[in-house]
C-alpha positions in Angstrom: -204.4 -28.7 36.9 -207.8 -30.1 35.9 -207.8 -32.7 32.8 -206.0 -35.9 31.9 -205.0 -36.5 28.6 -205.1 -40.6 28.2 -204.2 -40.6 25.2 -201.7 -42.6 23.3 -201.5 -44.9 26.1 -201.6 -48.3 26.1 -205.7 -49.3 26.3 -204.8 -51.6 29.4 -203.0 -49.0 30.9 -205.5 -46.5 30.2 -208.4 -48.7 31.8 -206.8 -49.6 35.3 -205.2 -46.1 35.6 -208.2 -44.2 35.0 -210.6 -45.1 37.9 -207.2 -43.7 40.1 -206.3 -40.9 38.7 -210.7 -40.0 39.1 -210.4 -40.7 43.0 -207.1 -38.1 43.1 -208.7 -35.3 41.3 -211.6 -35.4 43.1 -210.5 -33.3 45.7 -206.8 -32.8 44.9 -206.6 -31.3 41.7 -205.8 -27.8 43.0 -202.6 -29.3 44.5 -201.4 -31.1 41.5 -199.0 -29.7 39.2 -198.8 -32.1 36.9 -198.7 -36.8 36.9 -196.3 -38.7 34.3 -196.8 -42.1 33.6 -193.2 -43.6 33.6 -191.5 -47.0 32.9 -192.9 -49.8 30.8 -196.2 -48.6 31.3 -195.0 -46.2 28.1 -193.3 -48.3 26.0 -194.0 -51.9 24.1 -192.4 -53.3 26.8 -195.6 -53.2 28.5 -196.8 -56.8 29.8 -200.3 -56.5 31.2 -200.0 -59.8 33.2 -196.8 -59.1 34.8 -195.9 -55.3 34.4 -196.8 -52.5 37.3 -198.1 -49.3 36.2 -195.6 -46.5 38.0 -196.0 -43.2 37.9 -194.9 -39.3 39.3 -197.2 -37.3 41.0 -195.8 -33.4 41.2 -197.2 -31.4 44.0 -197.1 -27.3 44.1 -196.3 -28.6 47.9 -196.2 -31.0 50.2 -199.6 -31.5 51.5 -199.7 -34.3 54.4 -203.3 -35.0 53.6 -202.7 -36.2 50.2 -200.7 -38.6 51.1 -202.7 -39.6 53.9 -205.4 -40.1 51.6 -203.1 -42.1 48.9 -202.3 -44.6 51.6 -205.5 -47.0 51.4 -205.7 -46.6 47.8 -203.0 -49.4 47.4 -205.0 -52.1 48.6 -207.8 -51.0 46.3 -205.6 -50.7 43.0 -202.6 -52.8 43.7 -204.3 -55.1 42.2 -204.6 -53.8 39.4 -201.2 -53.4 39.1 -200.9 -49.7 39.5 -197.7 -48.8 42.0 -197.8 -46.6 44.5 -196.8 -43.2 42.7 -194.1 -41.2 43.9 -194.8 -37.7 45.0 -192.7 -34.7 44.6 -192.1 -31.5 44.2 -190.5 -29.1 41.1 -188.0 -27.8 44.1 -187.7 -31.3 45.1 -186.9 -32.8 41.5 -184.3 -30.0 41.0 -181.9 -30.1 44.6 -182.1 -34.3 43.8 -180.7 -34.1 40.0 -177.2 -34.4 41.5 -178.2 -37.5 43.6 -180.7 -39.4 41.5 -179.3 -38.7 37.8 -180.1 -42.1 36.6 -183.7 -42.2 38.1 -184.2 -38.8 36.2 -182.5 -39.6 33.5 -184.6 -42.4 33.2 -187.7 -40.9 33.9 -186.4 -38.3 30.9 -186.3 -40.8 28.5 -189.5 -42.5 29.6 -192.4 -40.8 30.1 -195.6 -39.6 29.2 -197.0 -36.5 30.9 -201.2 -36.8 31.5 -201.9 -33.6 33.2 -200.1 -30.3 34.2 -196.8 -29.3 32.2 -194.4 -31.9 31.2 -191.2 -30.7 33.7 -189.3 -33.7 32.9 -188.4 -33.5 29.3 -186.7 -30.5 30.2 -184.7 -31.6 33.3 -180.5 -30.9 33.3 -178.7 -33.5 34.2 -174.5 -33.5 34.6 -172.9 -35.8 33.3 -170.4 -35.7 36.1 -173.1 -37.1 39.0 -174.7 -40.0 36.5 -171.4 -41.1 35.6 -170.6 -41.0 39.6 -173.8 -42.7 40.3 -173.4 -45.4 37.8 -169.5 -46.3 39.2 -171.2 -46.6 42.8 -174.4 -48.8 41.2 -171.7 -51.0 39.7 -169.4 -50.9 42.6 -172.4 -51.9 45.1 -173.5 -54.9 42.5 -170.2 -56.1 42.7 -169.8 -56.4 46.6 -173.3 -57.8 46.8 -172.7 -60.2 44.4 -169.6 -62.1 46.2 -171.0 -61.4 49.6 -173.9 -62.9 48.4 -172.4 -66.2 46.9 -170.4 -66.4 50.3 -174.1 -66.7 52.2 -175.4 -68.9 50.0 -173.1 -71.7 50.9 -173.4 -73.1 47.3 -177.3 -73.5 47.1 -178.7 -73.1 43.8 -182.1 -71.4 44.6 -180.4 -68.8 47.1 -177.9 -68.1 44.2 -180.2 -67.7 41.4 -182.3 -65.4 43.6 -179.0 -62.9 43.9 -178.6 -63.2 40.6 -182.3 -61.9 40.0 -182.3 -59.4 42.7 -178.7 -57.8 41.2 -180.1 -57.7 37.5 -183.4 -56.2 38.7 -183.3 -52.3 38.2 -180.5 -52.6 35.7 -182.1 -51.3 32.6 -182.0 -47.7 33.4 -178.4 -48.0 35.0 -177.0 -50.0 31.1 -179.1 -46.6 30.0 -177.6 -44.5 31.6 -173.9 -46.1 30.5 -174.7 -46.1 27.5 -175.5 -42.2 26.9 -172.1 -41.4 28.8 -170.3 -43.2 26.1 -172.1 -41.0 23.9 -174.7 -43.5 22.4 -178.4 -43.1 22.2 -179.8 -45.0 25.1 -182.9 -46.8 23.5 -186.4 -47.2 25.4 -187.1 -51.0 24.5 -185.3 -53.5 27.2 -184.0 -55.6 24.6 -182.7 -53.2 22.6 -181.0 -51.7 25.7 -179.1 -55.2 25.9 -178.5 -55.7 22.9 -175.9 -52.4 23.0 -174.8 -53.1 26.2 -173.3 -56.5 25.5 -171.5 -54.5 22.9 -170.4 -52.1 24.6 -169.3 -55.4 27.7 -167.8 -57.5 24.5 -170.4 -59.9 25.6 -172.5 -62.3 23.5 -174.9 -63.7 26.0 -174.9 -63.3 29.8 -177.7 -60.4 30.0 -179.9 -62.4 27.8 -179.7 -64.9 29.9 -180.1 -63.0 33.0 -183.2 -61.6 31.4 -184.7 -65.1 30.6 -183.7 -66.5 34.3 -185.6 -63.2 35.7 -188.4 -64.1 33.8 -188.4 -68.3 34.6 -187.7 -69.0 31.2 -184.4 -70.7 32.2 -184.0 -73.3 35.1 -180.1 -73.3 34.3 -178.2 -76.3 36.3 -175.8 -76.0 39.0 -173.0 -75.4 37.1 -174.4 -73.4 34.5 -176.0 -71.1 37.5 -172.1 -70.3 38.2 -170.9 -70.0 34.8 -173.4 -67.1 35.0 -172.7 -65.9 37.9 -169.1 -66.0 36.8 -169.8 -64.2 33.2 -171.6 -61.6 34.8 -169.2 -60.7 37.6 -166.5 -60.4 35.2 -168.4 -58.0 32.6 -169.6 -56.0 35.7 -165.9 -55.3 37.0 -165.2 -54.7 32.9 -167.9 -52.0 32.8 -166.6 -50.4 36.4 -163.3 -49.9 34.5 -164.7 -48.2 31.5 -166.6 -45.7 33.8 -163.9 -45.5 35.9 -161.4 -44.2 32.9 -164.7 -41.6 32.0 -163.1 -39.4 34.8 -159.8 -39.5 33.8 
């Protein structure tokens, strides 16, 4: 593996990520079977203020001083906004299908493959795991979110945090819901919402989430709980839709 292909990338993305990928081929390149750009990075989601760069770095092995060597680097470009890649393996990628669906699935959907062969356009994922994986996502959020009002003793700043912190990371779990119900799952985050509420019966509560996530909202008290509230219930609706998936 010896070129990277930059194009059709955002120019932003292009610019920080480029000066990185340099200081891994330098003296790595032998190693590397191929690096994906994935996430938001890829799509017109892409927010060059507030939006990390991630990316998968596929080793033909483990080698301990390539990662030794990535270590410092995230002081350097973290400030750039460039996340520390994760590293794997092809054996790696295929014994974790089964326990990661939605991150592969995800990473399936979204990507864009820079160097080496693109190995994740291919990847087979059951639809038995992601649909396990998404009733235990759902399941988790739901115990989190009531043990999580219970510590917050009714303040408003602890309980919109929760409420952040829950939503985070949902996009590819609403994904991956959505292709076992046998839709398309679409790349762009609003989009993504915009089916799920119909697929929840719900007009408004992940729109809002999304504008509290990004400060766009300072909801009141009582409004705060009415979310809280709205989403709980659509939660528990969607854990019986997956639920009856098995059946």
């Amino acid at each position: 593996m010896k070129t990277v292909n930059l194009e059709g990338l955002n120019p932003v993305v292009s610019y920080r990520i480029g000066p990185f990928l340099d200081d891994i081929l330098k003296g790595y390149a032998e190693n590397i079977h191929s690096i994906h750009i994935v996430g938001s990075a890829v799509t017109p989601d892409f927010n060059e203020k507030t939006s990390d760069i991630n990316s998968v770095i596929i080793l033909n092995e483990i080698n301990l001083n390539f990662v030794e060597f990535l270590a410092p680097l995230g002081k350097k470009y973290g400030k750039h906004r460039i996340a520390a890649p994760l590293i794997m393996t092809p054996e790696y990628i295929q014994d974790s299908l089964d326990v990661f669906p939605i991150e592969f699935h995800d990473f399936r959907l979204i990507h864009k493959t820079i160097a080496g062969e693109d190995i994740l356009k291919g990847l087979q994922i059951k639809k038995e795991n992601l649909r396990l994986q998404c009733e235990r996502e759902i399941k988790a959020r739901l115990i989190g979110l009531i043990q999580g009002y219970i510590s917050s003793a009714g303040d408003r700043e602890f309980i919109t945090k929760l409420l952040i912190r829950s939503f985070t990371g949902c996009i590819p779990l609403f994904r991956a819901i959505i292709f076992l119900l046998g839709k398309e799952p679409p790349v762009m985050r609003a989009d993504v919402i915009r089916i799920f509420q119909e697929i929840a019966a719900d007009s408004s509560v992940y729109e809002k989430l999304m504008l509290l996530r990004n400060k766009q909202i300072k909801p009141s008290k009582p409004e705060l709980n009415h979310i809280f509230e709205h989403y709980h219930n659509s939660l528990e609706k969607i854990g019986k839709i997956i639920d009856e998936l098995q059946s």
